[in-house]
C-alpha positions in Angstrom: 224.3 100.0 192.1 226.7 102.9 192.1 226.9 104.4 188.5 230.8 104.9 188.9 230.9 100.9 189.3 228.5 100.0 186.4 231.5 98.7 183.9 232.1 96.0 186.8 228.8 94.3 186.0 228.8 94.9 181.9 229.2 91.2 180.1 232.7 89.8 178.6 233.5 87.3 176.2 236.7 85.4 176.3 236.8 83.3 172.8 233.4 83.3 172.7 232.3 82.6 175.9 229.6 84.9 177.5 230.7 85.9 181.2 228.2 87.7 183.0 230.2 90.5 184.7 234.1 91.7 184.8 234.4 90.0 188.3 236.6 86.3 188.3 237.3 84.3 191.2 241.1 84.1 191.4 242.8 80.5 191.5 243.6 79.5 195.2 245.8 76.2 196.5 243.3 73.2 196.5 245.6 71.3 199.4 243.4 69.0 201.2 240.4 69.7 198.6 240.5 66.0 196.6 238.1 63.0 197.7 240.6 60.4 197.1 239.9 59.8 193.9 241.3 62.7 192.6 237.7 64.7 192.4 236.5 67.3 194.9 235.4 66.9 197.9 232.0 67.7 198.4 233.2 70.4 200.5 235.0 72.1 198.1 232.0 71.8 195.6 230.1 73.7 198.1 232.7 76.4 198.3 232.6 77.1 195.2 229.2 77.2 194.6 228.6 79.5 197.3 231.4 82.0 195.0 228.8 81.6 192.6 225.9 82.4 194.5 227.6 85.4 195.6 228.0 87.0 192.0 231.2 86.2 190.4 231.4 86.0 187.0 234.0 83.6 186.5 235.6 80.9 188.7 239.1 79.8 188.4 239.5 76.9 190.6 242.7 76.7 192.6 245.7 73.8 190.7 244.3 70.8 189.8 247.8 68.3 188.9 247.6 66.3 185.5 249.2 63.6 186.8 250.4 62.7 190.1 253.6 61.7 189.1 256.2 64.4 190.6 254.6 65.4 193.8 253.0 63.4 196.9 249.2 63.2 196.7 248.5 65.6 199.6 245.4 66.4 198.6 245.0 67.9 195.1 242.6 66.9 192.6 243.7 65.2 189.3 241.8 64.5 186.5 243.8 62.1 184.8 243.9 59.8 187.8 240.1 58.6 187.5 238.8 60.4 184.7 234.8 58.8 185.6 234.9 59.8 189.2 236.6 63.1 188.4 233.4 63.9 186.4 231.1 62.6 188.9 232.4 65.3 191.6 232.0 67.8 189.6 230.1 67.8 186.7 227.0 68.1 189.6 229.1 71.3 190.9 229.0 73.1 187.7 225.5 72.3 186.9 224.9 74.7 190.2 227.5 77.0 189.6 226.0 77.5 185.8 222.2 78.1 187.5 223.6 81.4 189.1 224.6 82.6 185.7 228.7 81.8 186.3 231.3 80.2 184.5 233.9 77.8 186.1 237.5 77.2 184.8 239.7 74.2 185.9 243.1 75.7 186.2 245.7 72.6 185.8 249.3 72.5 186.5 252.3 70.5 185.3 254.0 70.7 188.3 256.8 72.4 190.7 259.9 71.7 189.6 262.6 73.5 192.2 260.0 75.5 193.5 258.6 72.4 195.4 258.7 72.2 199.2 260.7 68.8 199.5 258.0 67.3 201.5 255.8 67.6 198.4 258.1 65.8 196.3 258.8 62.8 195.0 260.8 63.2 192.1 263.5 66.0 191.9 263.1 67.8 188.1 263.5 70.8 186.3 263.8 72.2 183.3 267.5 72.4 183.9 269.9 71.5 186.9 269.0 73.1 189.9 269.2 73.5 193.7 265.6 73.4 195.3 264.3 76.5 196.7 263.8 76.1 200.0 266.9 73.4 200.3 270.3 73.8 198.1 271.4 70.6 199.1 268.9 69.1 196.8 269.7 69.2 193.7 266.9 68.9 190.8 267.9 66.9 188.0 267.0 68.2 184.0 263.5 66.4 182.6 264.1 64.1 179.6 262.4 65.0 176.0 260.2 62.5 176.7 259.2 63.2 180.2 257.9 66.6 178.5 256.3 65.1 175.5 254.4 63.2 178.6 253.6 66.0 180.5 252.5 68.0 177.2 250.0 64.9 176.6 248.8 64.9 180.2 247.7 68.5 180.0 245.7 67.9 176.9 243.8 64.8 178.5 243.0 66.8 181.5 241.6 69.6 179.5 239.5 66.9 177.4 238.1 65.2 180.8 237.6 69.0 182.4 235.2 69.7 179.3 233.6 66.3 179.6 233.6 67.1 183.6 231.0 70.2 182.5 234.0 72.8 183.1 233.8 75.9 180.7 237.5 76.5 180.0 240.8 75.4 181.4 243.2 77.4 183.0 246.8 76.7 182.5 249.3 76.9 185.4 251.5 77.9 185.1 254.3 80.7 182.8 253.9 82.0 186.8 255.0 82.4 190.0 258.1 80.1 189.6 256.8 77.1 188.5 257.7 74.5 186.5 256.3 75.9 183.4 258.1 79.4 184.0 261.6 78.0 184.9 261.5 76.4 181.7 261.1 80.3 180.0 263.0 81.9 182.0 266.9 81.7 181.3 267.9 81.7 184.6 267.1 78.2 185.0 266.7 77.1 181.7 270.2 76.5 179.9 268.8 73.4 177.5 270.2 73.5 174.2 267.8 70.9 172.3 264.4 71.9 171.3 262.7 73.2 174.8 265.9 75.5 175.5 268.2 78.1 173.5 266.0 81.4 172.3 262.6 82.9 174.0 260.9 80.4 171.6 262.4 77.6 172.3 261.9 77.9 175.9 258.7 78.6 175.9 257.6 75.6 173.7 256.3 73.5 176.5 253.7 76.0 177.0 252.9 76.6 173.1 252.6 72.7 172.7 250.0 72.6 175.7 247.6 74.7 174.2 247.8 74.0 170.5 247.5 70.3 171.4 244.5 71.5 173.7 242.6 73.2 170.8 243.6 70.4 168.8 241.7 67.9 171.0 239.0 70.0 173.0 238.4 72.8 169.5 239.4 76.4 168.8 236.1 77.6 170.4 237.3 76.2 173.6 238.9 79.0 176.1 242.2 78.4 177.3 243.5 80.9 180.0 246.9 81.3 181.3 248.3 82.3 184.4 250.9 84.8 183.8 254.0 86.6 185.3 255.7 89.1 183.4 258.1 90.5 185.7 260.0 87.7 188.5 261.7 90.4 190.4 264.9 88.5 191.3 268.0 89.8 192.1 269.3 86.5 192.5 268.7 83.2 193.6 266.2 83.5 197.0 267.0 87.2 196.3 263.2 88.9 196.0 263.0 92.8 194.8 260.9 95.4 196.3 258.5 97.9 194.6 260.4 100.7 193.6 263.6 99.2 194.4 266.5 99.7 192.2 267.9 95.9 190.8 269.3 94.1 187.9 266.8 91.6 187.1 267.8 88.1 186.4 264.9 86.4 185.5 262.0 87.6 183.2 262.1 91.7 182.9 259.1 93.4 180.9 260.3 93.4 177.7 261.2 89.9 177.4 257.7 89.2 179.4 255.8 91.0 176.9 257.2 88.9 173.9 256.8 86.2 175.3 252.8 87.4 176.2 253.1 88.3 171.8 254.2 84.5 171.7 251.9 82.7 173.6 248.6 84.6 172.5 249.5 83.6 169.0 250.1 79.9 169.8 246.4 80.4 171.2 246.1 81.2 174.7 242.6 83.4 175.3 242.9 85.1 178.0 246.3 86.5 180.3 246.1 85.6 184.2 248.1 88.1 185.3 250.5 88.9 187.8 254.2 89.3 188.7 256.8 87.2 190.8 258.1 84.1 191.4 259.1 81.6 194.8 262.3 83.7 195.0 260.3 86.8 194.9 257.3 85.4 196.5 256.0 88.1 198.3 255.1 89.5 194.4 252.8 86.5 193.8 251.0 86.4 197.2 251.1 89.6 198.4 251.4 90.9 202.1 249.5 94.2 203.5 252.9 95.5 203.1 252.1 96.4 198.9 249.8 99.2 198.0 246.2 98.0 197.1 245.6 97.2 193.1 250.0 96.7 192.5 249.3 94.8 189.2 247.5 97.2 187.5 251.1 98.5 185.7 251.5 95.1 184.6 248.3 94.8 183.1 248.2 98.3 181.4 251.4 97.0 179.8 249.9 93.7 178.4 246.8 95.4 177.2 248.8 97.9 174.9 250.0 95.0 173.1 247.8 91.5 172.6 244.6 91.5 171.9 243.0 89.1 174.4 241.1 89.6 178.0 243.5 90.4 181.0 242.6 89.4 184.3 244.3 90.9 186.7 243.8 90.4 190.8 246.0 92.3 193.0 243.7 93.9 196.1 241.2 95.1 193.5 238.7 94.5 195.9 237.6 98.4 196.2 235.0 99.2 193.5 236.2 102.7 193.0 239.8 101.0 192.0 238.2 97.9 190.1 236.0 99.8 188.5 239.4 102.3 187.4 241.3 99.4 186.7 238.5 98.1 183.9 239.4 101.8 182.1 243.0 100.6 180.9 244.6 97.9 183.1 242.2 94.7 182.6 239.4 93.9 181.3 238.1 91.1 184.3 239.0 91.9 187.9 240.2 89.4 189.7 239.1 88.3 193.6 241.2 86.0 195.5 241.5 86.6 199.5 238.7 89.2 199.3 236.4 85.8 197.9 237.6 83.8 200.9 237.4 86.9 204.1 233.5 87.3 202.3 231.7 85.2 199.2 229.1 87.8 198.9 231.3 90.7 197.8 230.9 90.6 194.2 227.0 91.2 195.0 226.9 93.6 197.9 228.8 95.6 195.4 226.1 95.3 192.9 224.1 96.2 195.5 226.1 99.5 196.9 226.3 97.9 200.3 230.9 98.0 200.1 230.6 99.2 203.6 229.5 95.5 204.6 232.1 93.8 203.0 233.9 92.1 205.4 237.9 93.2 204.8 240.2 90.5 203.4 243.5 91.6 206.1 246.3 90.1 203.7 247.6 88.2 207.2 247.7 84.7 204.6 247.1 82.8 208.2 244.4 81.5 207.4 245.1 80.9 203.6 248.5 80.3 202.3 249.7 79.9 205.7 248.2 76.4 205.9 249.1 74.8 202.6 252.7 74.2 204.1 251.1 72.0 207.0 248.7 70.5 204.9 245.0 72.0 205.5 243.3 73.5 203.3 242.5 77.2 202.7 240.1 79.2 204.7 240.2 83.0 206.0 241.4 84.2 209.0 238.4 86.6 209.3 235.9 84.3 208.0 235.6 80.9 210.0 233.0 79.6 207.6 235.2 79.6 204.6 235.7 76.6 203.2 233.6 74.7 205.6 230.2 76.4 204.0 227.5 73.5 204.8 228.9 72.2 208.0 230.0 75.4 209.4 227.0 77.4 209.0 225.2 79.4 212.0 221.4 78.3 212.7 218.8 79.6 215.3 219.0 78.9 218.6 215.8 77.2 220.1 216.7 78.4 223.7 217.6 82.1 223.7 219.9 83.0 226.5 221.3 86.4 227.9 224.9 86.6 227.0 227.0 88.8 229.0 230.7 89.7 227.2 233.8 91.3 228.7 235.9 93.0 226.7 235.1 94.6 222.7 238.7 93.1 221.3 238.1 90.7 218.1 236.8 87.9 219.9 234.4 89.8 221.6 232.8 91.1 218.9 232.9 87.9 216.6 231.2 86.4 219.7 228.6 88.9 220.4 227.9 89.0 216.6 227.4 85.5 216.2 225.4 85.0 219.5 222.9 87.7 218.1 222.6 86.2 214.7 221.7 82.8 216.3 218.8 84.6 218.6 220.5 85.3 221.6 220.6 88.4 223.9 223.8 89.7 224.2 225.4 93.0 225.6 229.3 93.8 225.5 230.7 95.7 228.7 233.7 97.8 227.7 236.5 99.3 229.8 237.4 101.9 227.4 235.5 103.9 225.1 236.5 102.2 221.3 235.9 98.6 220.2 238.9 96.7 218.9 241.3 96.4 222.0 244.7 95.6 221.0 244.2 95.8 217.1 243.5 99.7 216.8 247.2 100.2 218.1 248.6 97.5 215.7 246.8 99.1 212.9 248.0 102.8 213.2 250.6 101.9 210.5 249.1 102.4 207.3 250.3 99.6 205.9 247.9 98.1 208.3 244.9 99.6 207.2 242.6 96.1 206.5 243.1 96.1 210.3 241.4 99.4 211.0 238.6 98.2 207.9 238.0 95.2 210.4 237.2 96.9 213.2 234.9 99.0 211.4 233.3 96.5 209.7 232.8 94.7 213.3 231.2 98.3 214.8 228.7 98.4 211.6 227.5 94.7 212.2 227.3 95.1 215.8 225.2 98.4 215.0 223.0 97.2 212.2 222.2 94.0 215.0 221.4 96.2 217.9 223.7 94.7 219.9 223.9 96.3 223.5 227.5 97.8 224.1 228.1 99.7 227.7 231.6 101.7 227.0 233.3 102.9 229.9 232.8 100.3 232.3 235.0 97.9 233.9 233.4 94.6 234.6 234.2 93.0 238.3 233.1 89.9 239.8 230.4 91.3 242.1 228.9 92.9 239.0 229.2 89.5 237.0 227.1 87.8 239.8 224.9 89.8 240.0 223.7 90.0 236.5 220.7 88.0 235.1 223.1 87.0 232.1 222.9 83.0 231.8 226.3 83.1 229.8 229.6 85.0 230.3 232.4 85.6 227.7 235.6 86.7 229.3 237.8 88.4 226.8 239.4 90.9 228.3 242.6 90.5 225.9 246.5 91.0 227.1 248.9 92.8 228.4 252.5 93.8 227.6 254.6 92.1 229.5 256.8 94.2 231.9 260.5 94.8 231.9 262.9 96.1 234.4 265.7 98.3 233.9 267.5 101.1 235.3 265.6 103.6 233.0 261.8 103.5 231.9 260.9 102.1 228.6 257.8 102.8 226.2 255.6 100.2 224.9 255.0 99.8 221.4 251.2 100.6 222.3 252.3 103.7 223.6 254.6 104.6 221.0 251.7 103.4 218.0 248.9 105.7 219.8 251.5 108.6 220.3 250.5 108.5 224.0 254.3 108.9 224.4 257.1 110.8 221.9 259.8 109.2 220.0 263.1 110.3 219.9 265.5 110.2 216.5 267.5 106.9 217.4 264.8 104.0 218.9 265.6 100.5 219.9 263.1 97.8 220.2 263.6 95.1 222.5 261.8 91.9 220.8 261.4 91.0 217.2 258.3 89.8 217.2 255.8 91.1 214.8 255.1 93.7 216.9 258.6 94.7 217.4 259.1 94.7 213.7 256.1 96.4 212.6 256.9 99.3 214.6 260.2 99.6 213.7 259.3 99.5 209.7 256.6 102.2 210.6 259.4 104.6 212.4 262.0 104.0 210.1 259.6 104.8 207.2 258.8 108.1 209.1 262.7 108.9 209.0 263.7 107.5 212.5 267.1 105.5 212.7 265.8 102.1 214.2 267.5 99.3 216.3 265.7 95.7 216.5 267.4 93.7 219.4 266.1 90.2 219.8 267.4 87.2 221.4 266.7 84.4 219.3 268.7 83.2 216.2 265.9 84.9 213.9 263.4 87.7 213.9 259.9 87.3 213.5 260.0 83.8 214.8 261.9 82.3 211.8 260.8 81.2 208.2 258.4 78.9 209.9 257.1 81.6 212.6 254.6 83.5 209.8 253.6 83.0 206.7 256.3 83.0 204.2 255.6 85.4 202.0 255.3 88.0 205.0 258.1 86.8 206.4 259.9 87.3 203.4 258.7 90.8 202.7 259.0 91.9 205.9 262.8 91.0 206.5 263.4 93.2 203.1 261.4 95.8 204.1 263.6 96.4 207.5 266.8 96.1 205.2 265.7 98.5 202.9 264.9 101.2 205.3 267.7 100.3 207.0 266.7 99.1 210.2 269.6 97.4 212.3 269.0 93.8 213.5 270.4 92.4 216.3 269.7 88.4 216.9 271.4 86.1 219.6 271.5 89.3 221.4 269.9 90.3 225.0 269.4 93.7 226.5 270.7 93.6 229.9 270.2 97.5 230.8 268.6 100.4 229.5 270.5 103.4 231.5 271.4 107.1 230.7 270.2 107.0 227.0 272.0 104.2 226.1 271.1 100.6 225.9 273.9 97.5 227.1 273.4 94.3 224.6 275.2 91.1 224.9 275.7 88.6 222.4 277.8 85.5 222.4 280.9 86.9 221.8 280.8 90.6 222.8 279.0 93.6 224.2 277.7 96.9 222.5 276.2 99.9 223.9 273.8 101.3 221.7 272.5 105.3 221.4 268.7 106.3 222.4 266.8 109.0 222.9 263.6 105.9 222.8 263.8 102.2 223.8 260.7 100.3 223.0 259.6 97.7 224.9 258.1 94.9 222.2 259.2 91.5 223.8 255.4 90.4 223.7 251.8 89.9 226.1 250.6 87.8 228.3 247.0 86.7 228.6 245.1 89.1 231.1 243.0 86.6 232.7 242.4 87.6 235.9 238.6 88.2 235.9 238.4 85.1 234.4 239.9 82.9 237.4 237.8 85.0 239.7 234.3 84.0 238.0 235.1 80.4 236.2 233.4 78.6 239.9 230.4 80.8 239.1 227.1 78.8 238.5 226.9 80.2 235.0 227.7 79.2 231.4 231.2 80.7 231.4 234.1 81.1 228.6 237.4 82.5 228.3 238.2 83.4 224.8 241.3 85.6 222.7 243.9 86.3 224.3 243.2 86.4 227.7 242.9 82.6 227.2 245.9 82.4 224.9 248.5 85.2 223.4 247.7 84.2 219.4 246.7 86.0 216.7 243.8 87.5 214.9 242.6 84.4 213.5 242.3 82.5 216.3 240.8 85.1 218.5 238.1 85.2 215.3 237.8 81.2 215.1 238.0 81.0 218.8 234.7 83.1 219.7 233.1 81.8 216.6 233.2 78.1 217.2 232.2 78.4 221.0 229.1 81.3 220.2 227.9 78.5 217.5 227.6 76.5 220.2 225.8 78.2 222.9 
């Protein structure tokens, strides 16, 4: 172990309970994760055992509901719904989880209120009248006294049947994010005047009743966490705030969040889950690559100066030197979400002074929170196994081949690493002389970074497997026939596609690997990802930025990405002013000037740079020319589809488990 990252592995007590290091597990969605019953799958039991067997000190699982009354069962675990088969899948769970030395928290949750996608709900309520989030024409009618009283007494039975279950503490979610809890203390959307309304008391009397009736039932000595936002960041209704942007905030600001921390810690909540945000500032909650690494730590330095319990605080803390920092003054447990998912070992390899191996979470949310709204449950764009532990795990081969790949992009190297594991011979043949293809233009930005950790991580695995790499090499068909390889990978990546117009434009690629220079005043043509990426990067760097794209949305729309990215993304472009241009089309780039049309009118717009971003197409021509070959042969990334980074990983993974 490191010396500088020694604090990370000292011992913690949170009311009285011994955990092992200052590393947590952070709660994650459990869509998709119940058996039915309302227990876990034993698929989820499996992933979180294997959190434990990779070091963590303390697991918060992801919501568990207390009662399915508000929102559709899509998947979540209750324990109120069969208390005995609750227990049964899990009590067996946290037997294993305590043999590695680890504690396990059920983190339970009242419910959504307005922050509910309506296709999880089946009963519109709220602390208060109030349009729904993601729809204002539904309107969310005020919970009765007695409907709280209910809920109150369905979050103490669920704690009693989590103890029974073998559980160590509970979790309470959530005074967080947005949630139904938090509307009812935050004014904005809290105008009751009866008992669980009025004053910063009153509205946080909900959450005060939880855990008092909690230690009343389950005993002082048993820990009660609770997830916590102390800042929403709203400028208004759907109206997020950026770091460091100037605002009037109009839900919970820091002094207000700090008494009501001073409120609930004396009603007897153990331990602070801390973060900041809520769904109209969600980018806060869940946050993109766009946020420097560690952004809570303010937040918790704040809380610490004034109650006296444990913080936990997640937040990209996954660096050691910054966890290990953070311990100093911010928190006293650090707190791994994403990072857990993209590689379970980390908390030990760590411990181990091996952080050069730990594969980089990429803050993407593709393969995480961007599959709760469709249902599926959580698993890691970079890690295919995630989630899938048992089934999904790589064995031996008992017929070693020679594998033969085209092309070092992502899938390449997730294939030829996962061929070599499994006892293959492999050798990559690349064109140029880097591994990474398309990524290592996508990640000059620096808000990219993860990206460029990725490919780095992919070199050293490659490395530390001997895997045969031939740089500088382009791969034809007469040299595919002729080798003695028994299976070939095509993935030989993409291409931009080409536009005409009177004058030359760049591509982004060029632009990103400063192969070509860029003018003051840039338009991009496309608002893709790419498209916008670049133009955040350029406007950042001072340029004045166009965005033309033809559809009624950049980025592919609210439904296009991730939410949360696609939220912080569209801010980010307004607050650097960067000019966007939808239901427009470029119809000539001539004499430093670019012609738009729209519906209605045309504009000419100044450039001294017009960026070509309007997307790739899959480069598959050395694939058509070998498929007839009488050889094992598969065409994988984007040269057999124009995705994303997940794919291209899940892709070459599920076909190099299978040779």
């Amino acid at each position: 172990m490191i010396k500088a990252h020694e604090k990370l592995f000292e011992p913690i007590k949170i009311n009285g309970l011994k955990i092992k290091n200052r590393t947590s597990m952070a709660p994650m969605g459990l869509v998709a994760r119940s058996d039915g019953n309302g227990g876990f799958t034993k698929v989820t039991q499996e992933y979180y055992v294997e959190r434990a067997r990779g070091g963590v000190g303390l697991i918060i699982t992801g919501i568990a509901l207390v009662d399915y009354d508000e929102i559709l069962d899509f998947g979540l675990p209750c324990p109120t719904h069969n208390p005995m088969l609750f227990c049964a899948s899990t009590y067996e769970m946290n037997e294993k989880i305590h043999a590695y030395g680890s504690k396990i928290f059920l983190q339970i949750t009242g419910g959504l209120g307005r922050s509910g996608i309506p296709g999880f709900l089946k009963k519109w309520i709220a602390p208060s009248p109030h349009q729904n989030r993601f729809d204002p024409s539904i309107e969310h009618r005020e919970m009765s006294v007695e409907e709280i009283k209910i809920l109150v007494g369905n979050f103490v039975k669920s704690a009693a049947i989590a103890k029974k279950a073998g559980f160590d503490g509970v979790e309470i979610h959530a005074v967080h994010e947005g949630y139904l809890l938090d509307q009812f203390a935050i004014s904005f959307f809290n105008q009751r005047t009866d008992e669980y309304g009025g004053d910063l008391a009153g509205r946080l009397k909900i959450a005060t009743d939880i855990v008092k009736g909690i230690k009343k039932v389950c005993g002082d000595d048993f820990p009660v966490s609770l997830r916590y936002s102390i800042k929403s960041f709203m400028k208004g209704l759907r109206e997020g705030a950026l770091p460091g942007e100037d605002f009037t905030e109009v839900g919970k600001d820091y002094e207000e969040g700090i008494a009501a921390a001073k409120l609930l810690v004396e009603a007897g909540y153990d331990a602070l889950n801390v973060d900041a945000g809520t769904y109209d500032s969600w980018y806060w909650n869940h946050p993109p690559m766009y946020f420097e690494d560690g952004m809570y730590r303010e937040f918790g330095k704040m809380l610490k100066a004034e109650v006296d319990v444990p913080i936990i605080l997640a937040g990209r803390m996954d660096n050691p030197d910054l966890a290990s920092a953070a311990l100093e003054d911010c928190c006293d447990l650090v707190s791994y979400g994403r990072p857990l998912l993209a590689d379970s070992q980390i908390v030990n390899k760590i411990q181990r002074g091996e952080w050069d191996d730990v594969r980089p979470c990429l803050s993407c949310h593709d393969g995480c929170m961007g599959r709760i709204p469709a249902g599926q449950a959580i698993s890691c764009a970079v890690n295919p196994v995630c989630g899938r532990e048992s089934e999904y795990s790589l064995s031996k081969t008992e017929n070693p081949k020679k594998v033969l790949i085209i092309g070092g992009g992502l899938a390449g190297m997730e294939a030829a690493r996962v061929c070599k594991l499994r006892g293959h011979d492999v050798e990559i043949v690349e064109k140029s002389e880097i591994l990474g293809g398309n990524i290592n233009p996508g990640a000059v930005p620096d808000f990219k970074r993860h990206d460029r950790a990725l490919i780095r991580w992919y070199e050293k695995q490659l490395r530390d497997l001997n895997v045969s790499i031939r740089f500088g090499f382009e791969a034809d068909k007469e040299f595919i026939e002729n080798s003695a390889a028994d299976v070939i990978i095509a993935a030989t990546g993409a291409k931009p596609i080409e536009l005409s117009f009177s004058d030359e434009t760049a591509t982004a690629v060029d632009i990103l690997n400063d192969k070509t220079p860029c003018g003051e005043n840039v338009v991009i043509i496309g608002g893709g990802l790419v498209g916008c990426e670049t133009g955040l990067w350029l406007a950042e760097k001072g340029k004045k930025v166009s965005v033309v794209e033809m559809a009624p949305d950049i980025l592919g729309g609210p439904h296009g990405m991730p939410m949360m990215n696609y939220c912080m993304l569209k801010d980010l472009l307004v607050y650097n002013k960067v000019d966007i241009l939808v239901n427009s089309k470029v119809e000539d780039v001539k004499n430093g000037e670019v012609i738009v049309q729209n519906c209605t009118k045309k504009t000419t717009l100044a450039a001294d740079t017009v960026i070509n971003a309007v997307g790739y197409k899959v480069n598959d021509v050395l694939y058509e020319s070998i498929k007839m070959l009488p050889k094992e042969t598969y065409n994988l990334g984007d040269s057999r589809q124009v995705k994303n980074i997940m794919y291209a990983i899940w892709d070459a993974y599920e076909v190099a488990k299978n040779i």
